[in-house]
PAVOTOR-499256 format. One record per residue (C-alpha): residue in three letters; x negated, y, z negated. Coordinates in steps of 0.2 Angstrom, whole numbers, plus 5000, padded with zeros to 4 digits. Layout:
BEGIN
ALAXYZ
...
END
This chain:
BEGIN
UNK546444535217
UNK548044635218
UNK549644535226
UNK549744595242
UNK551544655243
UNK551744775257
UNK551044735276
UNK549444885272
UNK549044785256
UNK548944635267
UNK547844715279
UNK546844805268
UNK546544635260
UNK546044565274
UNK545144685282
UNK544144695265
UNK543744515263
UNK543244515281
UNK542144685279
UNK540944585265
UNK540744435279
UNK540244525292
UNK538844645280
UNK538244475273
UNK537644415294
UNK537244555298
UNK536144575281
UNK535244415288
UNK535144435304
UNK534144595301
UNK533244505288
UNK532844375303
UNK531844505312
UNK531244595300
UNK530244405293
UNK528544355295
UNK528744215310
UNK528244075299
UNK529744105288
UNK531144135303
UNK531643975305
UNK532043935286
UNK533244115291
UNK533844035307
UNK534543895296
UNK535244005283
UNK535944105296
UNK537143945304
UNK537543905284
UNK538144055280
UNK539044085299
UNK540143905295
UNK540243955277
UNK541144125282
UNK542144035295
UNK543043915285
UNK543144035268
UNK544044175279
UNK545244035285
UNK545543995269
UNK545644145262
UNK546744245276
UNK548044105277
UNK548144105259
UNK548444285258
UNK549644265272
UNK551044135263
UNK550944235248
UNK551344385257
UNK552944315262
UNK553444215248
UNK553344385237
UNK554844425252
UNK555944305243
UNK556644275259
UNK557944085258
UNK557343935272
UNK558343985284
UNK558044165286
UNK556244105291
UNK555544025305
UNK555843835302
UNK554043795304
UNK554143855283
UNK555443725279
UNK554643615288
UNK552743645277
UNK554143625261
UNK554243445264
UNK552643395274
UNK551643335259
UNK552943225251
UNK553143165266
UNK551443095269
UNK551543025250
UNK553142935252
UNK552242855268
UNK550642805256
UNK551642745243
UNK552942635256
UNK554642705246
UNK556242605245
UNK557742655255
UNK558442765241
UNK556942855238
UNK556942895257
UNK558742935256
UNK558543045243
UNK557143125253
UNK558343145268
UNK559743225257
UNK558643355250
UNK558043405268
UNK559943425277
UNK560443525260
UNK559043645255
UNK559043765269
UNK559743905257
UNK558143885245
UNK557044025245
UNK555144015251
UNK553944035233
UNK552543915237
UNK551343835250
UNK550643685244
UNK548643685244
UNK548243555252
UNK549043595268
UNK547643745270
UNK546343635262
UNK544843655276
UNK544043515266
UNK542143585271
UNK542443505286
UNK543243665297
UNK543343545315
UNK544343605325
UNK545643485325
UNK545743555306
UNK546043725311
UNK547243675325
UNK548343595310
UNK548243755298
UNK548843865316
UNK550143745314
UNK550443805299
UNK550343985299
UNK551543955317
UNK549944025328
UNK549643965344
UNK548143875342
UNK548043865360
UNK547544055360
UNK545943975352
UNK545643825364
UNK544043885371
UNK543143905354
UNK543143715352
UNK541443665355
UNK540843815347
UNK541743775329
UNK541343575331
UNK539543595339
UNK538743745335
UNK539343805320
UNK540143605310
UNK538943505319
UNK537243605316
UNK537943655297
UNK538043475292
UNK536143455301
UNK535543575291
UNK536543525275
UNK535843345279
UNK534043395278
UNK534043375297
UNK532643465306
UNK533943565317
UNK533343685326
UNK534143855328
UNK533343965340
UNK533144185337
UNK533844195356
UNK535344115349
UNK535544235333
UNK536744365340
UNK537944245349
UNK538044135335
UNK538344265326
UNK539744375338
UNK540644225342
UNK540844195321
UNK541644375317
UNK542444365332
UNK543144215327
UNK543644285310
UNK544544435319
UNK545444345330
UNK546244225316
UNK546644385305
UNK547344485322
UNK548644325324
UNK549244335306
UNK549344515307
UNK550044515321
UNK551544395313
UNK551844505300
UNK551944685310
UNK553144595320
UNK553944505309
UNK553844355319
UNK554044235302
UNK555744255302
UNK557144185311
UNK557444315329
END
């Protein structure tokens, strides 16, 4: 996939990677009540895999798209909003803290944070939108973080992330005999794309308004 260097190609990147998501539910959920009864509930089950799936790869994906969006901007540390210099360090950070550093190596650490402000933002580490395949919410309230969204604006979605669609994904993905009724098909399924949209709103709602720089 093309780089997406101007705020259409973003969109259009997203709005593309999004478009496939919501035709594959909708495929199955069609598919759902189109099967004999006897072979719904097998469906059902794929239905809440493939929700979760689409969830935390949209997540992934989106954020993704997002950072290298602006790091094509070439735009130094502090012309952004200082949530970016503060990704630039967080997973040295959490190494130095594993591997208990000395005072120089700490020092140094310290240096290189009060003199790099005039660095330019390239890079995102992985990890630090890693979902793990394991999209909780407490997860996705640390890649917000990231991304510099309020995750707040998403505070009432918790149980559905952690219960409905975590919870009964790892059931299923268990061999547990969870059990996903029809009547619940199209909320599961509403409350996933709208889920996705909102995230993808958020980010391009950042980037229209240029909320990842410094006002």
């Amino acid at each position: 996939m093309s780089k997406p260097r101007s705020e259409s190609d973003l969109s259009d990147q997203l709005d593309s990677n999004l478009t496939y998501r919501l035709k594959e539910i909708s495929d199955l959920k069609q598919a759902i009540l189109d099967a004999n009864p006897l072979n719904r509930d097998v469906l059902l089950k794929a239905l809440i895999a493939l929700s979760y799936a689409h969830w935390e790869g949209f997540v992934k994906f989106s954020a993704q798209k997002y950072f290298e969006f602006i790091a094509l901007r070439k735009h130094s540390y502090a012309a952004l909003n200082p949530q970016f210099y503060i990704n630039s360090f967080l997973v040295r950070l959490g190494s130095l803290h594993q591997n208990k550093p000395n005072i120089h190596e700490r020092a140094n650490l310290i240096s290189e944070i009060l003199s790099s402000r005039e660095n330019r933002f390239s890079y995102l580490h992985p990890t630090l939108i890693n979902t793990g395949s394991n999209l909780k919410f407490e997860i996705f309230k640390e890649i917000c973080l990231i991304c510099g969204i309020d995750h707040s604006k998403f505070s009432n979605k918790e149980n559905f992330i952690d219960v409905i669609l975590l919870k009964r994904r790892n059931s299923i993905a268990h061999g547990d005999k969870s059990v996903v009724s029809i009547s619940e098909m199209d909320e599961l399924a509403n409350e996933t794309i709208g889920l996705m949209r909102s995230f993808k709103n958020e980010l391009e709602n950042r980037i229209y308004n240029r909320e990842y720089l410094v006002i």
